[in-house]
N, C-alpha and C positions, 0 to 999 in steps of 0.2 A: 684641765682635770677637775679642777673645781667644780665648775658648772656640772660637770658632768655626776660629780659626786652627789652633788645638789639634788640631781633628778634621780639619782637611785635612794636618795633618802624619802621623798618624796612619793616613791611609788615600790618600794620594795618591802617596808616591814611587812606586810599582811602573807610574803612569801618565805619568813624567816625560816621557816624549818626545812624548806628547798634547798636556801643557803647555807643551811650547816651540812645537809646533806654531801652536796656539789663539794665544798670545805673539807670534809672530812675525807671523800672519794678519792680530792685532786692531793690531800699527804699520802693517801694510802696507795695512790699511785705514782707518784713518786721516789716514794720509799723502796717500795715493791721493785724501779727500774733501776735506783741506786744496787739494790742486792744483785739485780739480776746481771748487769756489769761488772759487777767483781767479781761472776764467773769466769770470766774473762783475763786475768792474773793468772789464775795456777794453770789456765787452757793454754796460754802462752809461754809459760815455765817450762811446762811438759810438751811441747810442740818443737820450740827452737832451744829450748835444752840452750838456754843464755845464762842461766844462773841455777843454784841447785831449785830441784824442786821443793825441799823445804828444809828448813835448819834449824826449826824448833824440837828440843829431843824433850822437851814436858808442860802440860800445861801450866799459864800463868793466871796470878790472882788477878783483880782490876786493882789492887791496891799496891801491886811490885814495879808499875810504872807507868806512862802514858796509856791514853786509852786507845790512841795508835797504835801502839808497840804491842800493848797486849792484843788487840784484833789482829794485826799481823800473824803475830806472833801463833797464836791458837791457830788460825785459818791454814798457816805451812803446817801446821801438828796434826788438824786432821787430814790433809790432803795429803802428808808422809804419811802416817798411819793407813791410810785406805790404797795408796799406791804398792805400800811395802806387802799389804796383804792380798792386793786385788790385780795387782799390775797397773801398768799406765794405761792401758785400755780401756781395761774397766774402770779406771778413773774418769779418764775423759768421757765415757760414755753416763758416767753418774752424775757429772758436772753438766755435761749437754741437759742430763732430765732436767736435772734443777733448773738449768736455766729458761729450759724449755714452760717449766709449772711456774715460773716468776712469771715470765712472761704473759701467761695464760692470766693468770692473778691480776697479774697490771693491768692488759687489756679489758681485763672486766672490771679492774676499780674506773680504770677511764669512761668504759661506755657508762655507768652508773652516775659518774660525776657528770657529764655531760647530758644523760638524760632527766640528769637534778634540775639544771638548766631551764629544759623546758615550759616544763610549767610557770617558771618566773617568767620569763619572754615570754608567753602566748598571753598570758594571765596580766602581762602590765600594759601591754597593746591592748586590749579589750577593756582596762579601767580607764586609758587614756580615751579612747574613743566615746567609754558612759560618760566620763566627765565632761568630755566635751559635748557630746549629745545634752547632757542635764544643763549647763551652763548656757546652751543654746537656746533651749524652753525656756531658761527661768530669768535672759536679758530681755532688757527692755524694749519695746520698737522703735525708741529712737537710736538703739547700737546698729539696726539690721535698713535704717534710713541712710548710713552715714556706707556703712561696706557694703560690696559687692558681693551678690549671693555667689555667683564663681568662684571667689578669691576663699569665701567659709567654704565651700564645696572641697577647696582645693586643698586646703588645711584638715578635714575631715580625713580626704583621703590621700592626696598624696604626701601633705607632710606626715601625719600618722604612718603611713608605709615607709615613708625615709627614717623613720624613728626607731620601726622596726631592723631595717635594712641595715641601720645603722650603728645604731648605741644596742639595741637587743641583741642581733647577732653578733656584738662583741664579749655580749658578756660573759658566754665561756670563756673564751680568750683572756678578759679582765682579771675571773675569778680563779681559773686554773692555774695561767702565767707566771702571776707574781709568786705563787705557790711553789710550779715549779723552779724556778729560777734562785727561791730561796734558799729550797731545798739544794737544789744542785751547785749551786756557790759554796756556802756549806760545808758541802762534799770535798769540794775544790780546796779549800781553807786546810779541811782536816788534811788532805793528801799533801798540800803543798804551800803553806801561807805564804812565801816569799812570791812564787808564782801569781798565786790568784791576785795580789796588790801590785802586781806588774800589769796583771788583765785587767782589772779595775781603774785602769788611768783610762783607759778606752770610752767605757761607758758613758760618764759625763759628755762628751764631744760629739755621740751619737745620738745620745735624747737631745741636745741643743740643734742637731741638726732636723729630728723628727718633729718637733716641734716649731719647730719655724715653716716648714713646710704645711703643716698642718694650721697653723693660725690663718694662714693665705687659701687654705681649703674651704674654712666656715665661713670666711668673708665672700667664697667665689658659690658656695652652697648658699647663701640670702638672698644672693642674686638671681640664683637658676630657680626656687624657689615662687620667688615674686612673680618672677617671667611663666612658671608655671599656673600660679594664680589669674595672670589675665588669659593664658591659655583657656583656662576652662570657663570664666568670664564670657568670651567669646564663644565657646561651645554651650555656655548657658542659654546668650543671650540671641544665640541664632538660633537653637531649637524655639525659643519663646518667639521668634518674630520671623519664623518660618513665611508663613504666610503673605506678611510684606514683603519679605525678600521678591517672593517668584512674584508677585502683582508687579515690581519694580524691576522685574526682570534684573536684578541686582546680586545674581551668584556670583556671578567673576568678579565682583567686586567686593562682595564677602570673603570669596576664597583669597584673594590678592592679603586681604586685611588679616588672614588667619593664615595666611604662608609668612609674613613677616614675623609675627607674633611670637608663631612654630618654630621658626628659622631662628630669630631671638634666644629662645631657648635652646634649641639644640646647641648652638653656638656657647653657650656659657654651659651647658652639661658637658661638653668638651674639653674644654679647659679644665672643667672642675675633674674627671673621668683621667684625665694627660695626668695632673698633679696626683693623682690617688694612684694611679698606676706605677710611681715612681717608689710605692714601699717596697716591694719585693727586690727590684733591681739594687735599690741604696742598700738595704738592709742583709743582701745577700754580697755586696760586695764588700762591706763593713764587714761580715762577719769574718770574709775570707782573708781579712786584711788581718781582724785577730787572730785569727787560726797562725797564718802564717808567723806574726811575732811570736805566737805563743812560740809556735817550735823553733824558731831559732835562739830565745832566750832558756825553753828548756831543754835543746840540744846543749847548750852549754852547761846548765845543772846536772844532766845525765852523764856528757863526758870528759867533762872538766873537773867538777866538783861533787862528783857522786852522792850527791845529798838527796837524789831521787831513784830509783832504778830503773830499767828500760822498759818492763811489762808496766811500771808505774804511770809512770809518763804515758803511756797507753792508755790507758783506763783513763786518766786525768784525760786527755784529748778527746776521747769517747765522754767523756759528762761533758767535755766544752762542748762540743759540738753540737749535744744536747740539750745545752743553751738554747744555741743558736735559733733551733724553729720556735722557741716561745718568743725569744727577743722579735724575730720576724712578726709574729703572730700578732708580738706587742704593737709594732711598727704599724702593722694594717691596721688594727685599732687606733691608732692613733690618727692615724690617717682617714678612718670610718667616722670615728664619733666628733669629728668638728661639723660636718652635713647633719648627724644628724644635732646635733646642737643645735645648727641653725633651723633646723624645722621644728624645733623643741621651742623655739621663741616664737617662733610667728603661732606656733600652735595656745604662748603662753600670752598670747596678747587676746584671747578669745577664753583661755583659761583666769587670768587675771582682771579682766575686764570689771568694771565695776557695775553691780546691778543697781541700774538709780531706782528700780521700782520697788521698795522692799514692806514689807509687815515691821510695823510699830514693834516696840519692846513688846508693851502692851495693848495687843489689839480688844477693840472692844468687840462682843460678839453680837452680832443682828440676826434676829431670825425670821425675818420677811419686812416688807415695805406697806407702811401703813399710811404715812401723810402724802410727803412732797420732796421732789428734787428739785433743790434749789440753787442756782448759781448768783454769787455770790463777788459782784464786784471783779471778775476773774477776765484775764488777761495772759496770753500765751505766745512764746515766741520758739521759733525755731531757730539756733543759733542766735543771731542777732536781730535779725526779722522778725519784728514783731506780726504772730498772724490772727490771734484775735486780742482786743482791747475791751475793756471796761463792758463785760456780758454781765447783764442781771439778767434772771428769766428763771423765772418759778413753776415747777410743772408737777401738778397737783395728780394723785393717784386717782388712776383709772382714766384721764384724760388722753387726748390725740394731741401732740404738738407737734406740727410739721416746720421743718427748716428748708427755705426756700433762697437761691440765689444763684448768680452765676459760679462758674468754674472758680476757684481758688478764692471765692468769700470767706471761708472758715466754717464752712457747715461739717464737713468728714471731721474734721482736729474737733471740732466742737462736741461732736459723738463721740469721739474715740477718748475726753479725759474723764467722762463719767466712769468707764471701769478700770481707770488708771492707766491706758497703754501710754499715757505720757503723762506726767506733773505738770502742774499750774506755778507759775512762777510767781502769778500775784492774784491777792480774792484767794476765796475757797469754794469748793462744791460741798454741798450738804445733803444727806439722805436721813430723812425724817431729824432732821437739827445736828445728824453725826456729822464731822467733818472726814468725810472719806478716806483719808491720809491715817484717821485712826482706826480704820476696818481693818481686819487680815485681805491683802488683795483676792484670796481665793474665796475669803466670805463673800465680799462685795459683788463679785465677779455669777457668783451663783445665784444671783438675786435677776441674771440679764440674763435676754437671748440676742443672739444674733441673727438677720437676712441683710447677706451685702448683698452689691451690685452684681458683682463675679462670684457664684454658688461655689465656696471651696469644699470641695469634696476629697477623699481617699481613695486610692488604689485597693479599694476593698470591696465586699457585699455591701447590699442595699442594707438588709439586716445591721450591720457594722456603723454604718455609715448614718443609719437615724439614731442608734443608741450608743454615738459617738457623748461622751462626756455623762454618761447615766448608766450607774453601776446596775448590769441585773435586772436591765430591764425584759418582761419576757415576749413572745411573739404575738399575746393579744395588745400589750399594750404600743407595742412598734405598729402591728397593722393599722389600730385603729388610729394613732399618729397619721398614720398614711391615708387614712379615708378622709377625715379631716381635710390633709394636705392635698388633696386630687390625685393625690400618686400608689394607690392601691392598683388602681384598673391595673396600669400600664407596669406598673412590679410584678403581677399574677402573670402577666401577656410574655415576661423575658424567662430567657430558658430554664434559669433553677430558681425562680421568682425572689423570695426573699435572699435569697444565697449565691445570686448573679452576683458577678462581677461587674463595676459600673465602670473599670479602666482608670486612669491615671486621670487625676482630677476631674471622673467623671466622664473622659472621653466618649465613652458607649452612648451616651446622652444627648437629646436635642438639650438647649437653651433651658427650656420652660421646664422641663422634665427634672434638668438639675436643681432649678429654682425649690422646683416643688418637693425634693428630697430634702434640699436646706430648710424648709419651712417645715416640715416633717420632723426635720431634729429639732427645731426650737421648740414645737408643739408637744413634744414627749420631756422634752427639758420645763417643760409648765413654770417660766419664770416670771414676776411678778409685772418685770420691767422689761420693754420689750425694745430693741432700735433696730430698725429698719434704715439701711444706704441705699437708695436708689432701685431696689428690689426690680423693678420692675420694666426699668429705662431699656435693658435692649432684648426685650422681645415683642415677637409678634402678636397681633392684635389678638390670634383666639390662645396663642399660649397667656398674654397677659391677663387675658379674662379667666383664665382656671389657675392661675397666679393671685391675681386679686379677688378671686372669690377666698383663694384659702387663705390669704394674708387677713381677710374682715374677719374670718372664722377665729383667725388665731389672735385678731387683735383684742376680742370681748372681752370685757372686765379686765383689760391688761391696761398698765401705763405705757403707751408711745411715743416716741421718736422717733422721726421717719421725713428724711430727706428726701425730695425728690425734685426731678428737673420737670416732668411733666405738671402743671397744675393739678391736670384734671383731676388726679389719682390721691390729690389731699385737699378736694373741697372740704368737703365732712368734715375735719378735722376742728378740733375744740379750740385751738387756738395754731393762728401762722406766724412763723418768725419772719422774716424779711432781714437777710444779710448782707450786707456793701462792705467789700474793702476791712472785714474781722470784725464788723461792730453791728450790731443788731439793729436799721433804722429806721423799723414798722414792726405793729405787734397787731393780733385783732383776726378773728376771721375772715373766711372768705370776703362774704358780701360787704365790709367793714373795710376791707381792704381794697375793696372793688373803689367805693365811696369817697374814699382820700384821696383818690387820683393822683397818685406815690407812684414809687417803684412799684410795688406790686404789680399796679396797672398796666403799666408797661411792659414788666414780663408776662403779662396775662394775654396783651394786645399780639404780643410777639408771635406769642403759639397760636392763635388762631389762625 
């Protein structure tokens, strides 16, 4: 109950005046069922004529005795009074309205309390979901290197839905329950305090049993949870590798691997499903158990020791009883909100997570690039892997500097700590003498474009998708982005041209086609500094050549960096890195590097 309190503290104030609402509903509905029960007294006076109908001959003050005695009292004064003049019929037919407009009364404080509700539940599921959404933009890429995009998929959605499923649609339950039950003990007290602390020995031994039951729920909900996580893991990681599957003619062996998986899970949602099913049956047999002591201990008070009367005792069994569906109610809750607890941590370990990339106290502000980036002694490791070592390399504005090497040299990690997607752990990078670390990350970041390898695009328009990251931009200066980038023609040619859809990551799209949209946004983004990943490695020869004409276009008067595996595609270039093993171990142009008969050479000899 803690935890659980924890997380409405957490996300409920911004719905505080829902919960006074609900609050104020669930007494007024209560209230309203107390009254409307004590019609129930003189309907049975006057029914089975057990005792007189009433034996008050005048009204009393509140100050001549209990305030029992005196409710009593007044309630037989008017119900004599209305019988002596009306008949018994027309009593009982007046007590029916009343109880019939309590009724009326209650049901609508109820629906009102419960549609208080609403708004809280719908409205804390959708902060859960932005926060985790914002939290997810604003972690670093080394959190999204280390997890499984399935397992965040699976936290997004299905632990948020268990959260819903589970702690939200308890909280009627939570907020009305305890309400009722106070109310109607209470009640119990005032009718019969010897009784109700006879029912009260009960209580303790049934929350120890619901609670026990329930601690072995959240632990058996982390489980089914997780196993959910690699569920959609594997539903991630087969749609992305579709293609290899059928080349390897490898479905029945996919499927084998995601029937185990599936089967994994089912099997602990079971268990968990068996155990949560068990509230209603315990909590309905408990109650029957009190029910039944009640009446044999106040069968004895009614006709042993007349300290209660028979219609009394009635009414008192009718508010127990009325207990009862809240304590149940309470029970399913109790039994709901350990699942969703446990989706509430796995959700809080992406909530919690620590952002390593953050803006200084005080960041200083830059407003464009004038000198040089310069590295700086800098050395970087992943985990404990060190992947690049002692990099010096200065790259002077407006220059070409291409980074050249095999697979897993350090050329991408070497581009990627210029706009901070990961910290240097020793040395520094500097932009015109700043030490990056003291830029706002989104200053820094506005100063660069981007062209990867793989063009990531949106499930959006073309229109969308160039003046992605550029507020307002209008449709001469996107087209002419796109004339630039080769990608006019072939935008006019598709069905609603600028306002096509280009499909999920571009899908609608050859290769080259997407390139040339990626290069379209960086050209309408006019950033100073420019990096280029391997732009160009896997296309074909005449998309590469309307590729690399737009990338020369885009590179004028810009600063580059620009990986690539092909030589060809960065002779020109004002200066070549040469990478081995994280460490820089040739510097110098092409034909300079041709000369040294180095590395270089060798990967130059390679490609031919």
């Amino acid at each position: 109950m803690k935890e659980f309190l924890q997380v409405l503290r957490r996300f409920v104030p911004p719905y505080k005046k829902y919960l006074a609402l609900s609050v104020l509903f669930n007494i007024l509905s209560a209230v309203l069922n107390i009254f409307s029960f004590a019609a129930l007294i003189p309907i049975l006076q006057i029914l089975f004529k057990t005792e007189k109908v009433a034996v008050a001959t005048r009204l009393m003050s509140w100050n001549e005795a209990s305030i029992k005695e005196v409710v009593s009292n007044n309630a037989d004064f008017y119900v004599q009074q209305l019988a002596n003049e009306w008949g018994t019929s027309t009593t009982l037919l007046v007590i029916g309205l009343l109880l019939a407009v309590m009724t009326f009364l209650k049901t609508g404080a109820y629906f009102l309390s419960s549609a208080s509700i609403i708004p809280i539940r719908t409205g804390i599921v959708r902060d859960i979901r932005n926060q985790l959404y914002r939290k997810i933009t604003s972690l670093s890429m080394g959190f999204f290197s280390e997890e499984r995009k399935g397992d965040i998929i699976a936290r997004m959605s299905g632990d948020v839905q268990e959260v819903e499923n589970s702690i939200m649609s308890s909280l009627d339950m939570l907020f009305k329950n305890p309400i009722l039950i106070v109310i109607y003990f209470s009640t119990l007290i005032f009718i019969s305090w010897q009784l109700t602390i006879f029912t009260l020995l009960f209580v303790p031994l049934f929350g120890w049993i619901m609670g026990l039951v329930g601690r072995k729920l959240k632990a058996g909900s982390l489980t089914a949870q997780s196993l959910w996580s690699d569920t959609m893991s594997q539903v991630e990681e087969t749609l992305g590798g579709l293609r290899i599957i059928k080349a390897f003619c490898a479905e029945e062996k996919m499927n084998k691997r995601f029937d185990k998986v599936n089967s994994d899970y089912r099997n602990s949602v079971k268990k968990v499903a068996i155990r949560q099913q068990m509230a209603h049956p315990m909590s309905e047999f408990m109650g029957t158990v009190m029910i039944v002591v009640v009446l044999w201990f106040g069968g004895m008070l009614v006709l042993n020791y007349n300290s209660i009367s028979g219609s009394t005792f009635i009414y008192y069994l009718v508010i127990l009883y009325s207990i009862i569906n809240p304590l149940k109610e309470f029970s399913k809750a109790g039994y709901a909100i350990p699942k969703g607890l446990a989706s509430m941590e796995r959700i809080d370990k992406i909530l919690k997570a620590e952002i390593a990339i953050k803006d200084p106290e005080k960041p200083v502000q830059i407003n464009g690039f004038n000198h040089q980036i310069e590295f700086k002694n800098v050395s970087f490791k992943y985990n404990e892997q060190w992947v690049l070592r002692h990099i010096n390399l200065v790259i002077p504005k407006g220059k070409t500097v291409a980074l050249v090497g095999q697979s897993g040299s350090g050329k991408s990690t070497l581009v990627d700590l210029i706009p901070r997607y990961y910290d240097v752990q020793e040395g520094e990078i500097l932009i015109d003498g700043i030490n990056i670390k003291d830029l706002g990350v989104n200053n820094l970041r506005e100063l660069m474009g981007n062209v990867n390898q793989e063009a990531i695009l949106f499930n959006d328009s073309f229109r969308n998708n160039i003046s992605f990251g550029v507020e307002d931009a209008s449709l001469e200066q996107i087209e002419e982005a796109a004339k630039i980038a080769n990608a006019h023609e072939f935008i006019l040619q598709s069905e609603n041209q600028y306002d096509t859809n280009i499909g999920d990551r571009g899908s609608r799209l050859s290769g080259g086609q997407r390139q040339r949209v990626s290069i379209a946004r960086a050209i309408l983004k006019n950033p100073p500094i420019l990096i280029l990943d391997e732009a160009t490695s896997a296309l074909d020869t005449e998309s590469e050549r309307l590729v690399q004409d737009a990338l020369e276009r885009l590179m004028k008067s810009r600063t580059t960096i620009a990986i690539a595996h092909r030589l060809s595609t960065i002779r020109h270039a004002d200066e070549i890195c040469v990478l081995h093993q994280g460490e820089i171990v040739e510097q110098g142009t092409h034909e300079e590097l041709l000369n040294k008969d180095g590395y270089y050479k060798r990967l130059n000899d390679m490609q031919k």
